[in-house]
N, C-alpha and C positions, 0 to 999 in steps of 0.2 A: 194275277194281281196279288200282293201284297200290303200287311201293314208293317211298316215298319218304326221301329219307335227307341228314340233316344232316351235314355230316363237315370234317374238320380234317386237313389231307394231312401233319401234323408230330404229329399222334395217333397212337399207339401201340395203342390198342384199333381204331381207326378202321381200319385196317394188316392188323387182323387179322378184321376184319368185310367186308371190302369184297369179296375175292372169294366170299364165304357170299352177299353181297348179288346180287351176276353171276347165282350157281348159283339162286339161289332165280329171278330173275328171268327167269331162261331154263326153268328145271324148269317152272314155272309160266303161262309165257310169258304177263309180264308186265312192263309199264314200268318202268325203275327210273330215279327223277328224284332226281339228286344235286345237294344245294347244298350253297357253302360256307358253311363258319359255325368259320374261322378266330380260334383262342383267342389274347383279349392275351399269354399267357406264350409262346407259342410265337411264337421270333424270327423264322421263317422262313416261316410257314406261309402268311400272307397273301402275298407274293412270290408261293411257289409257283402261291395257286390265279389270279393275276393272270395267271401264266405258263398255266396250263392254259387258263383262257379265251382265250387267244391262239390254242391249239394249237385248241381246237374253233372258232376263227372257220375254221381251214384247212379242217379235218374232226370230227364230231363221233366220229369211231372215233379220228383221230389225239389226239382231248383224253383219251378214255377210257383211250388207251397209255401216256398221257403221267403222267394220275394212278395207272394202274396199276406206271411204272416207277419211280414218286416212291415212291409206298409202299414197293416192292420194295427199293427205295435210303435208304428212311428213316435206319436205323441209322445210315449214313455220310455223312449231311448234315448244313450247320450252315449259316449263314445264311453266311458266308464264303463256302465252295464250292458253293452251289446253284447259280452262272450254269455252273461243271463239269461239272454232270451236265445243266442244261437246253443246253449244246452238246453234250456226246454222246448225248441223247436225237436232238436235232437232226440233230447228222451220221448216227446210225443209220438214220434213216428220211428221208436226205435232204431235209431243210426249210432252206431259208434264212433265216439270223434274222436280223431286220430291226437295225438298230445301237441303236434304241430298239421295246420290245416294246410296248408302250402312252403313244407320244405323245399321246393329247387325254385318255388318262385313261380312255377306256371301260371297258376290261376290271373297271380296280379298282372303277369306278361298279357294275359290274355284281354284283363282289362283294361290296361293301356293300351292296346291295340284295338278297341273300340272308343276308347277318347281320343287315338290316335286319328282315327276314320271320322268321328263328327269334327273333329278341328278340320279335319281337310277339305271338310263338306260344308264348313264356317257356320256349326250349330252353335246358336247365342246362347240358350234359354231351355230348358230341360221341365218338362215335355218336348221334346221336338217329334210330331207325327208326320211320318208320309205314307200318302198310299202310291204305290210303284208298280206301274198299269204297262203292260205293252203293246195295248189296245192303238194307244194313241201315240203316233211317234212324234209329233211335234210335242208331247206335252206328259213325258212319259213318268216324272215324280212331280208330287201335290203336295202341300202342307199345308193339316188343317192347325189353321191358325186361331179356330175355335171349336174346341173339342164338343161342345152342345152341337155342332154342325157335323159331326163326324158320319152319321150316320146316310146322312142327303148326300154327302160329299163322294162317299163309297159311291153311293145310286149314280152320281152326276158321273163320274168314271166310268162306272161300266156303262153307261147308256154311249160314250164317246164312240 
């Protein structure tokens, strides 16, 4: 069993599901695989998760920080000031950042190819959570379609 979870680090619901997303996945002690799936109206959002796949090439707990401090900082970012806060994420946990953070382009390759993967999976709406069970073969991904439910929902699965 896994959780897996579409998300948008300039989402405001996204912001406020992600640490529910942590607690479930450690209560439960289970996976939690997060893609991006950066929405066109959000100016900033794809930057960021270009910036976080850089953080988890270093470490993958330093990428987890990195988008847990973005969230935390959302309110007061704009696509102006995001290189701000990716230096003072930087200097807090001593990282050197390289003068360019993705020269060949990998990082964003990589994030395209998780909005490439929720388009093919026809995510609307970011959050998009599922838990991905293979308990049950008639019914093997779930989407909680309300995150206050997430936790019943995990229970309602593995009891399958």
């Amino acid at each position: 069993m896994a959780l897996i979870v579409f998300e948008d680090l300039e989402c405001p619901k996204c912001r406020i599901d992600s640490p529910l997303e942590e607690q479930a996945a450690k209560a439960y002690k289970i996976p939690l695989v997060i893609h991006d799936f950066p929405l066109p109206m959000h100016k900033w959002s794809f930057n960021a998760a270009v910036i976080a796949r850089y953080f988890d090439s270093q470490s993958k707990e330093l990428g987890t920080q990195f988008r847990d401090y973005i969230f935390q900082h959302q309110p007061e970012i704009t696509a102006d000031n995001l290189q701000t806060f990716v230096q003072q994420f930087a200097a807090q946990h001593n990282v050197q950042l390289p003068f360019v953070i993705d020269p060949q382009g990998k990082f964003a390759a990589e994030v395209n190819t998780d909005k490439a993967l929720g388009q093919k999976v026809g995510i609307q709406h970011t959050p998009t959570i599922y838990i991905v069970s293979s308990r049950n073969r008639s019914r093997p991904v779930v989407e909680v379609t309300d995150s206050s439910q997430l936790f019943q929902m995990i229970e309602a699965v593995q009891a399958e």
